[in-house]
N, C-alpha and C positions, 0 to 999 in steps of 0.2 A: 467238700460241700459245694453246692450249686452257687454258683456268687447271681444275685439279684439283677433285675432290667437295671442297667442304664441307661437314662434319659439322656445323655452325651451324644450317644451312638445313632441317635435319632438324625436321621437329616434334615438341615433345617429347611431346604429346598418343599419340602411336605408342609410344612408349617406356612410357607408363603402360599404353595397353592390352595391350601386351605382356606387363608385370607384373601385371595382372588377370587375364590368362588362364591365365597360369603359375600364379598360386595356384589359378584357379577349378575347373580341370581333377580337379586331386588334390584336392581336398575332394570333389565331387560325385561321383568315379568314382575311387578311389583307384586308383593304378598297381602298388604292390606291390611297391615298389622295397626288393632285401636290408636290413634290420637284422643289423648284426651286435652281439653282446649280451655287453655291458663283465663282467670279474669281479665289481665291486661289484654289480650288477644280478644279477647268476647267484648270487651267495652268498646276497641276500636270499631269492630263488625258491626257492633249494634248504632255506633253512630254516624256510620256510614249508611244502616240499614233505613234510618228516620227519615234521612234528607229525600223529601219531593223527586218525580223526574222533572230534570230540566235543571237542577239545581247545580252551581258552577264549583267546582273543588280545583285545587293545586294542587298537582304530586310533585316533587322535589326530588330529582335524584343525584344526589352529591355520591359518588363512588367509582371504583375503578376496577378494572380488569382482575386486580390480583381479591376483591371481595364479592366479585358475580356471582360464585356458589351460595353463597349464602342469602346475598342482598336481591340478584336477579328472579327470583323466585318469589320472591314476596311485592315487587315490584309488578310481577303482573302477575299476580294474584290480585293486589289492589286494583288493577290499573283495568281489569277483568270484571270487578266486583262492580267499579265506577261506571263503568260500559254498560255492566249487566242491566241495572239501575239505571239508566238511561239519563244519566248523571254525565254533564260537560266537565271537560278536564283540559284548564289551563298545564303548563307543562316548564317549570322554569329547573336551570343547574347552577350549583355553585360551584364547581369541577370542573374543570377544562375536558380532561377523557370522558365523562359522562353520557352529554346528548347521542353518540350514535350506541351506549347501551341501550339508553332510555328509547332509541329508534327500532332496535333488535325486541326488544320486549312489546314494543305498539305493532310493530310491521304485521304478524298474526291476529290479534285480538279489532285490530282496524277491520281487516278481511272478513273474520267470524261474525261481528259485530255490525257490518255492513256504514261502519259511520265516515262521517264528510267531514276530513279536513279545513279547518276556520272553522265550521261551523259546529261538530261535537269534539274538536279536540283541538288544538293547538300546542306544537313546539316551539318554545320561544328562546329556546337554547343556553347556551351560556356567556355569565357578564360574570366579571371580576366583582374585586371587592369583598366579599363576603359579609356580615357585619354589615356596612354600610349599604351594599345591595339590597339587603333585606329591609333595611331603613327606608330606602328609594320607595321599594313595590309600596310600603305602609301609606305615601303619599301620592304616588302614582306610579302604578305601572307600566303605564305604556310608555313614562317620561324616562324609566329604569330600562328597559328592556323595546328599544323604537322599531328592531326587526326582530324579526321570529327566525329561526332557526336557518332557513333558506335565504335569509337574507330580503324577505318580503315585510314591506311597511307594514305596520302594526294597525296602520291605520286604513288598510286593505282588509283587515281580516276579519270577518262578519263579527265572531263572536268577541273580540278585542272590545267592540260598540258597547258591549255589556260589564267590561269589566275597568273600571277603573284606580282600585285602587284596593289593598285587602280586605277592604270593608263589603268588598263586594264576591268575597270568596266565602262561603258557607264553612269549608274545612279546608287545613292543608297539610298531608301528608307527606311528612319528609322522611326520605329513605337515605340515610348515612352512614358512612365506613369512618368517620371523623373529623374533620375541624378543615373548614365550615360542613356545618351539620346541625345536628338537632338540639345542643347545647345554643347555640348562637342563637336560633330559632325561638327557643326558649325566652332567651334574654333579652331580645330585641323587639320579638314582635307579638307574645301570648298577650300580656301586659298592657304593653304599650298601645295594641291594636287590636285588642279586644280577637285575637285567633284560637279557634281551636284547631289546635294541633295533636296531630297523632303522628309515631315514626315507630319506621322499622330500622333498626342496628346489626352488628355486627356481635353474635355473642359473648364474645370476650368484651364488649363495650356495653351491653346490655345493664348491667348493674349498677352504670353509673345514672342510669336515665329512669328506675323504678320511682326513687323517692319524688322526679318528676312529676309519677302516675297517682300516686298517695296525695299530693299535693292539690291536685288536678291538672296543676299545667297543662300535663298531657293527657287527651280524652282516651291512650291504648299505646299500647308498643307490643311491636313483632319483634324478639328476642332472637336471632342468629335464626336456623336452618329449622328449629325446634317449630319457633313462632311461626315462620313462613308454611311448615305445612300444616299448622292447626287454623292458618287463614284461608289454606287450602282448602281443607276438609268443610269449614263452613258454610267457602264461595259455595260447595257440593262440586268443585273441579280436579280432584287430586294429580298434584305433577311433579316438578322435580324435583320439590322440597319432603314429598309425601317417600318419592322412591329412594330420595336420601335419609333419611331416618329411617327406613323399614334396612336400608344395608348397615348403617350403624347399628342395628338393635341387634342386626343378626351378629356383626364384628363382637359389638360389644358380651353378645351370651357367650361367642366362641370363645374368646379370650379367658372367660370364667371357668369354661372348661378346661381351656390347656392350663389354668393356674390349678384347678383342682386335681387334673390328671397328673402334674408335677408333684404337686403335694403328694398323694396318695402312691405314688412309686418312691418317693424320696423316703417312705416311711417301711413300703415292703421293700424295698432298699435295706433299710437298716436292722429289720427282723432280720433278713435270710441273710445278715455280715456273719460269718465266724466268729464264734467270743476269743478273745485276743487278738484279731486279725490274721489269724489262722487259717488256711483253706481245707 
């Protein structure tokens, strides 16, 4: 009698390029596959959407090279949305590696956007501490952070004249991989200094900062790769967080398949076995 497929004899060499192609596809040619857009994502939009032009925000970006897939995309998506909206953006880090991400994300959206250094944007870089930094900016800023990123006086920089202290920040968006981050943020300066705050995380960090959203502390959070392109989809700019979930969604149905296409040989497998193991 005929002995059954075996799924053994399969190479597994097929089964990778298979997962090559599924990712390759949607990066190079996105599909456009629905985002549907969580309330914590829609509350941060919307409160970013309210604020006046002219109005001054802080983005925060505390992270590192090894959580750019995830974090860099919702970074300027925010940072896009800010510009869009004709919305000034102070620019502090709690991160040593950070500022030239956070420079990699401005370097385009400066150009598209057409805006002036000091005067629609400033990088003020990074100051230790954390905790305590965040204490600093609550009473002054420019006494916390005296040069900006280049190493230029603070007190050179047009739009600095505006900003003294967080009381003079409308919102501040901080984007973190972890500590210092949006926990510290939380606990030092919602409270204490009257901020709303909105952050984007890392999704495996995500769940510890919901009950934040519940609470209100936080006015929104971008959840891992998920959140960055449902920030995406709102800005109306889809990018690399959009072409990243359209490769996952493809990975993820394939995988359904090969689990189903296992199943279903494993079973006409055992129909077409000889009774007693007999051939």
């Amino acid at each position: 009698m005929a002995r059954g497929l075996n799924i053994q004899s399969i190479d597994r060499r097929i089964i990778f390029l298979l997962i090559f192609v599924a990712v390759a596809i949607p990066l190079i040619k996105p599909l456009g596959l629905p985002i549907g857009v969580s309330p914590p994502v829609q509350s941060l939009f919307d409160a970013v959407e309210a604020l006046p032009p002219g109005t001054i925000v802080m983005f925060g970006g505390d992270y590192s090279p090894d959580s750019m897939p995830e974090l860099q995309p919702m970074s300027i998506a925010f940072l896009r949305h800010a510009f869009k909206n004709d919305l000034r953006v102070v620019i502090t880090c709690l991160w040593p590696a950070s500022p030239p991400l956070v420079e990699a994300a401005l370097a385009p959206l400066v150009e598209e956007f057409d805006k002036e250094y000091g005067v629609d944007y400033v990088n003020l870089g990074y100051m230790t501490g954390g905790p305590v930094t965040i204490l600093g900016m609550g009473n002054s800023i420019p006494g916390t952070f005296p040069r900006d990123y280049y190493g230029t006086p603070v007190g050179e920089i047009p739009l600095m004249d505006e900003v003294g202290s967080l009381a003079d920040v409308a919102l501040v968006m901080e984007v973190s991989a972890g500590t210092p981050g949006t926990r510290e943020w939380v606990q030092q300066a919602v409270s204490r200094f009257d901020v709303t705050l909105g952050s984007g995380t890392t999704a495996v960090g995500a769940p510890n900062f919901y009950p934040y959203v519940s609470s209100g502390q936080l006015v929104g959070l971008l959840g891992g790769l998920k959140g960055a392109a449902e920030y995406e989809t709102l800005v109306g700019a889809p990018a690399d967080a959009t072409k990243g979930m359209d490769a996952q969604s493809i990975v993820h149905a394939l995988i359904v398949l090969f689990i189903l296409f296992g199943n279903v040989v494993y079973f006409v497998s055992r129909r077409s076995a000889p009774v007693g193991g007999q051939s």
